[in-house]
C-alpha positions as a LaTeX table, in Angstrom:
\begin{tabular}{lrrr}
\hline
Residue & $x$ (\AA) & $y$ (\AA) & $z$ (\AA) \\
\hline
Unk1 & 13.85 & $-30.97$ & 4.23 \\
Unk2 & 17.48 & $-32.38$ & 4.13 \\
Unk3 & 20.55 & $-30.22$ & 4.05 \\
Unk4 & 23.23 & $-32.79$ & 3.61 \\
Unk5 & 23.97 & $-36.47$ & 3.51 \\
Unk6 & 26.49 & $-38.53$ & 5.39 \\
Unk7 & 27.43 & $-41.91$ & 3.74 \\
Unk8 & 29.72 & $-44.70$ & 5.23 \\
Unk9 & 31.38 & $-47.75$ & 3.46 \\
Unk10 & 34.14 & $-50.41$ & 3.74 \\
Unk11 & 35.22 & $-53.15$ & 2.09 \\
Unk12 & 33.25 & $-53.53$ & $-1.20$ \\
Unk13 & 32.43 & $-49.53$ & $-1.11$ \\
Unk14 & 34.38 & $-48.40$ & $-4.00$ \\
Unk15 & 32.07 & $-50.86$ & $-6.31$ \\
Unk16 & 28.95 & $-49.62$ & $-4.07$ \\
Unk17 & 29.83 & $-45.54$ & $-4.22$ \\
Unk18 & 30.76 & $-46.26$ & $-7.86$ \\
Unk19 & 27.07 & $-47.41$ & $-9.04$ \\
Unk20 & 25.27 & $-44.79$ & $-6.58$ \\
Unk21 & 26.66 & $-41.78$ & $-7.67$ \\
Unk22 & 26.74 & $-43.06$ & $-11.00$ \\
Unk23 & 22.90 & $-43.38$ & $-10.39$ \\
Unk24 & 22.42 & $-39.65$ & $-8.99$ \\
Unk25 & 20.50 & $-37.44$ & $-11.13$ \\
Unk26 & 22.50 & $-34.23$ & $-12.20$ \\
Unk27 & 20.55 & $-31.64$ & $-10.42$ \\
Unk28 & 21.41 & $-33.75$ & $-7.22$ \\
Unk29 & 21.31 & $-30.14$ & $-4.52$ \\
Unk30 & 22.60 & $-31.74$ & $-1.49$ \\
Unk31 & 26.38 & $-32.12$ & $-0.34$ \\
Unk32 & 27.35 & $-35.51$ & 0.39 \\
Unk33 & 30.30 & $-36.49$ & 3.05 \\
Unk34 & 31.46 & $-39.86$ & 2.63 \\
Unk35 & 33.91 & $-41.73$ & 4.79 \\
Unk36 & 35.12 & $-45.04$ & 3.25 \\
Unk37 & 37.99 & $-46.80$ & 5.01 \\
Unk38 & 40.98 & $-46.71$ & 2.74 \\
Unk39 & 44.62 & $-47.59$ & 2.86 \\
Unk40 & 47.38 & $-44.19$ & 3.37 \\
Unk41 & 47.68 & $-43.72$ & $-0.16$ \\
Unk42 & 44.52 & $-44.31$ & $-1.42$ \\
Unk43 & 42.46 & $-41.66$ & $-1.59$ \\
Unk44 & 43.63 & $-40.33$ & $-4.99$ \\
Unk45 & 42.73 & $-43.38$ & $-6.66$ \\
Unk46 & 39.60 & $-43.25$ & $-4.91$ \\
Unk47 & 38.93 & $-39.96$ & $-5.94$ \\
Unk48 & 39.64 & $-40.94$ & $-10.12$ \\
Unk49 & 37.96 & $-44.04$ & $-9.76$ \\
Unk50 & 34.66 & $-42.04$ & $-8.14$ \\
Unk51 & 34.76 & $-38.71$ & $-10.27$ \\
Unk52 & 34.82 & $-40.99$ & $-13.46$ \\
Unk53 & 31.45 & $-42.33$ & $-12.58$ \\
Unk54 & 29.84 & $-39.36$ & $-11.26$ \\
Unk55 & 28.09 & $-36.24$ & $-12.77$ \\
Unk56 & 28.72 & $-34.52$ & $-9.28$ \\
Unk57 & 31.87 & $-32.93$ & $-8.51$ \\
Unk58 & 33.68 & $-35.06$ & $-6.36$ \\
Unk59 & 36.59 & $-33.88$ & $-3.83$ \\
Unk60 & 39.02 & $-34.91$ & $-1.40$ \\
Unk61 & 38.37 & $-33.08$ & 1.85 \\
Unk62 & 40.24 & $-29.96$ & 2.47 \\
Unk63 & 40.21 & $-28.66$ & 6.66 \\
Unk64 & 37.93 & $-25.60$ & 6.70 \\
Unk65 & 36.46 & $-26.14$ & 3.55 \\
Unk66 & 32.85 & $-24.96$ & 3.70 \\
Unk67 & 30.34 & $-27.40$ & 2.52 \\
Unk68 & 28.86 & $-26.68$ & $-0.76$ \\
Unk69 & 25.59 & $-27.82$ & $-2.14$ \\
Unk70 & 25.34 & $-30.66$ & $-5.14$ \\
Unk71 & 29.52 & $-31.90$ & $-4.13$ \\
Unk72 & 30.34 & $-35.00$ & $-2.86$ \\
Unk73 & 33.59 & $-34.86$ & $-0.73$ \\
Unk74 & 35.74 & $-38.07$ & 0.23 \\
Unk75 & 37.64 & $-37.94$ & 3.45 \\
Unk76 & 41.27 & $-38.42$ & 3.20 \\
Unk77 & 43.04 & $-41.33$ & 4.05 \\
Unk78 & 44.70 & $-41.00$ & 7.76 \\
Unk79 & 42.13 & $-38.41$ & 8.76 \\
Unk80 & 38.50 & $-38.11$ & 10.87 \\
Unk81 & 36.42 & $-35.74$ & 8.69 \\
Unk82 & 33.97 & $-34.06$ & 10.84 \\
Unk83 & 31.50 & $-31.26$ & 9.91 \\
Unk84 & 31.37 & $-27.95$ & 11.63 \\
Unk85 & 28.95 & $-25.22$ & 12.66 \\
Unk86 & 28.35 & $-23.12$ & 9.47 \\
Unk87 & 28.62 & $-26.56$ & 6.99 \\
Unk88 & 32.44 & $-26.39$ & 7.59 \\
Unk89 & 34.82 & $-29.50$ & 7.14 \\
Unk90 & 36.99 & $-30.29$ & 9.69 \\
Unk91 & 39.92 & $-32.65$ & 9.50 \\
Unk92 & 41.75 & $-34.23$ & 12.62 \\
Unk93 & 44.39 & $-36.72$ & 13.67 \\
Unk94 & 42.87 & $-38.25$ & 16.87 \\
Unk95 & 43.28 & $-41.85$ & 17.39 \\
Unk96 & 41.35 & $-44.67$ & 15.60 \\
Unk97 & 37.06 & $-45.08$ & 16.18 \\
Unk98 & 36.64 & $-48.64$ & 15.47 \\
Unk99 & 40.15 & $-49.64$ & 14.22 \\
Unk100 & 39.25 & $-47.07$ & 11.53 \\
Unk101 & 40.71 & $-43.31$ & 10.83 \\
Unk102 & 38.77 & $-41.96$ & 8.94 \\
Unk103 & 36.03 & $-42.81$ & 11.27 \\
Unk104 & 32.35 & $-43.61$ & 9.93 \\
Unk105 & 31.28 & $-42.72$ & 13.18 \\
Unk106 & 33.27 & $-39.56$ & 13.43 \\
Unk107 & 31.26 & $-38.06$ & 10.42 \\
Unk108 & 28.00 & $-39.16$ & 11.65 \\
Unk109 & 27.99 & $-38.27$ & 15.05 \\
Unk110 & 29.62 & $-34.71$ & 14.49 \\
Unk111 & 27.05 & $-34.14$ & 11.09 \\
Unk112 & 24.42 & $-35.24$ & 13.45 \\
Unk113 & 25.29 & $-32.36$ & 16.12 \\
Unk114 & 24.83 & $-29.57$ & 13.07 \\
Unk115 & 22.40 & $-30.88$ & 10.83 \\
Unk116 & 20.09 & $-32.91$ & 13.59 \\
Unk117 & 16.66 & $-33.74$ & 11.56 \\
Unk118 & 18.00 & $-32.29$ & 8.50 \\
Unk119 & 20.69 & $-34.86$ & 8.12 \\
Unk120 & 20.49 & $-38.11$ & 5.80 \\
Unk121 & 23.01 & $-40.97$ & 7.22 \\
Unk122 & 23.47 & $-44.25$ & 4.82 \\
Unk123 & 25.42 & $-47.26$ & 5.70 \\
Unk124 & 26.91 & $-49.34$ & 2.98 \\
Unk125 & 28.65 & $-52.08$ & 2.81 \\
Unk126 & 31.46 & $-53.01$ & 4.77 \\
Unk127 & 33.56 & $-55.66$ & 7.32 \\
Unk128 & 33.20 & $-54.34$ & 10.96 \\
Unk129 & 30.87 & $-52.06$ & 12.95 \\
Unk130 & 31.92 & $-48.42$ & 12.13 \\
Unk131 & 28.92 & $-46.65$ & 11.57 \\
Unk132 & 26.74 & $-48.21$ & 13.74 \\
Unk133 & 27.25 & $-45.95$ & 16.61 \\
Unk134 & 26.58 & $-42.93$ & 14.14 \\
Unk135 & 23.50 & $-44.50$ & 12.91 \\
Unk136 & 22.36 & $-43.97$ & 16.83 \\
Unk137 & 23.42 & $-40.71$ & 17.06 \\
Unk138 & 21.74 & $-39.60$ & 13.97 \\
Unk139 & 18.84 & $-41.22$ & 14.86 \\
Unk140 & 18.85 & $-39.43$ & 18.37 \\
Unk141 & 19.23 & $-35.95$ & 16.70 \\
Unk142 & 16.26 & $-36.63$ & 14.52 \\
Unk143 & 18.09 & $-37.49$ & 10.87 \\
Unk144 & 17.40 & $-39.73$ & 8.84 \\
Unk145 & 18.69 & $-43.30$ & 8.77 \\
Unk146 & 19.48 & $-45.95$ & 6.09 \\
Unk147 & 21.39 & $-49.34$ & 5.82 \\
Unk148 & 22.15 & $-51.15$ & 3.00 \\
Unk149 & 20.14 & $-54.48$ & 2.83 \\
Unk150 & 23.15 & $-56.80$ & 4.55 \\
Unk151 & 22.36 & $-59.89$ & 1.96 \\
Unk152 & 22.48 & $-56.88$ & $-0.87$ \\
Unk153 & 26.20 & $-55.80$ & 0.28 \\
Unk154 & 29.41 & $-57.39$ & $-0.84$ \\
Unk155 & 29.95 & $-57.21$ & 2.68 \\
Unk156 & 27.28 & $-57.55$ & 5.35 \\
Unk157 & 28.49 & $-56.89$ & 8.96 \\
Unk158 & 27.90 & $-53.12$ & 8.75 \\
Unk159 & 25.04 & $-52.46$ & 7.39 \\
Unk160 & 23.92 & $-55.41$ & 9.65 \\
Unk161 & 25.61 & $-53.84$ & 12.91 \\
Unk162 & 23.64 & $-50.87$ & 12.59 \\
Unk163 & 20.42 & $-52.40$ & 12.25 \\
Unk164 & 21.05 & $-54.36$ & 15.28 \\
Unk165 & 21.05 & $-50.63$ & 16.81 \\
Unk166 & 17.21 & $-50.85$ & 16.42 \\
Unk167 & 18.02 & $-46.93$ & 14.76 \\
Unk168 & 17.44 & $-47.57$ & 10.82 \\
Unk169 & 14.36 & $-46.01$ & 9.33 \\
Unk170 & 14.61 & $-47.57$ & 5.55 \\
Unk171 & 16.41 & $-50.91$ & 4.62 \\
Unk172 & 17.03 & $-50.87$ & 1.28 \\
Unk173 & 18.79 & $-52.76$ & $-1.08$ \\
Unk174 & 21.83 & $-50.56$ & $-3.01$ \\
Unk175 & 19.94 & $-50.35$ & $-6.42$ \\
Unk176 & 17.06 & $-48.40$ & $-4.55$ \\
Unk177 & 19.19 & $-46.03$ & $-2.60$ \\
Unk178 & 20.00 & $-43.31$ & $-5.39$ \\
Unk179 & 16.41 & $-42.73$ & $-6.34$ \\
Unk180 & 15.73 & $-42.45$ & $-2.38$ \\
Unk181 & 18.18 & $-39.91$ & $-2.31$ \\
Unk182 & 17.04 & $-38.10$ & $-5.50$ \\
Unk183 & 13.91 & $-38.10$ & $-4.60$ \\
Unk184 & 14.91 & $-35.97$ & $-0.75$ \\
Unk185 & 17.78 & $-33.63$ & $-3.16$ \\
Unk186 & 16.90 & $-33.19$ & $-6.49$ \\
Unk187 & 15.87 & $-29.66$ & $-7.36$ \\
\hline
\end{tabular}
């Protein structure tokens, strides 16, 4: 049974967040961590934009926040989010994974370590390969793994750079991913 849910997006992922957690049912039980490349400034706007379209409570990630169930937190912009032992967030300065800080890969990779088979790791879309190395490392640990269907996404080379890892279990196209997901965390 899955305790948590990583999600990654790039360019087009504001639009592709937007309609899934607009699509999540209410009684959604499972934290999500999302990492979406964003400008310095822009995680505010994110955070309006997002909170508008979801029943879930949405959040900008707070260092040492502990996880809670049925939330979906955003990391900040200029910051890795990474999860700790005992579902804590953990926020950090180190350099760029992938040209990208917040890191896709970050998130995965350090979810993967707590969660193992209990994690669920999506790829949306987006312009480069963050996430792809996560998607392995998930995959590794046991979790779960999805991808975005590439010709579905706005923009393809993600979710298409982590199928080339060989390490997603479910291609899907972004109008089946919320019932997926409802389906593993409703109540």
């Amino acid at each position: 049974m899955p305790k948590a849910v990583v999600l990654g997006a790039s360019a087009g992922g504001i639009n592709a967040l937007g309609f899934l957690f607009s699509e999540l049912g209410e009684d959604f039980s499972l934290p999500i961590l999302v990492t979406k490349h964003v400008g310095l400034n822009d995680d505010r706007s994110m955070l309006r934009v997002l909170a508008r379209q979801s029943t879930l409570p949405v959040k900008v990630a707070k260092d040492k926040h502990r996880i809670q169930p049925g939330t979906i937190y955003l990391a900040p912009a200029g910051y890795h989010m990474l999860v700790e032992e005992q579902g804590v967030i953990s926020l950090n300065l180190e350099a760029p994974v992938a040209h990208s800080r917040p890191s896709i890969d970050v998130l995965f990779q350090s979810a993967a370590r707590v969660y193992g088979q209990e994690l669920v790791a999506v790829v949306l879309t987006g312009a480069n390969r963050d996430g792809a190395d996560g998607i392995r490392t998930v995959k590794d640990f046991g979790g779960t793994t999805v991808a975005q269907c590439p010709r579905n996404a706005e923009m393809g080379v993600m979710p298409k750079a982590s199928l080339d890892t060989g390490c997603v279990d479910y291609l899907m196209t972004l109008e089946e991913i919320p019932a997926f997901l409802d389906q593993i965390g409703g109540v």
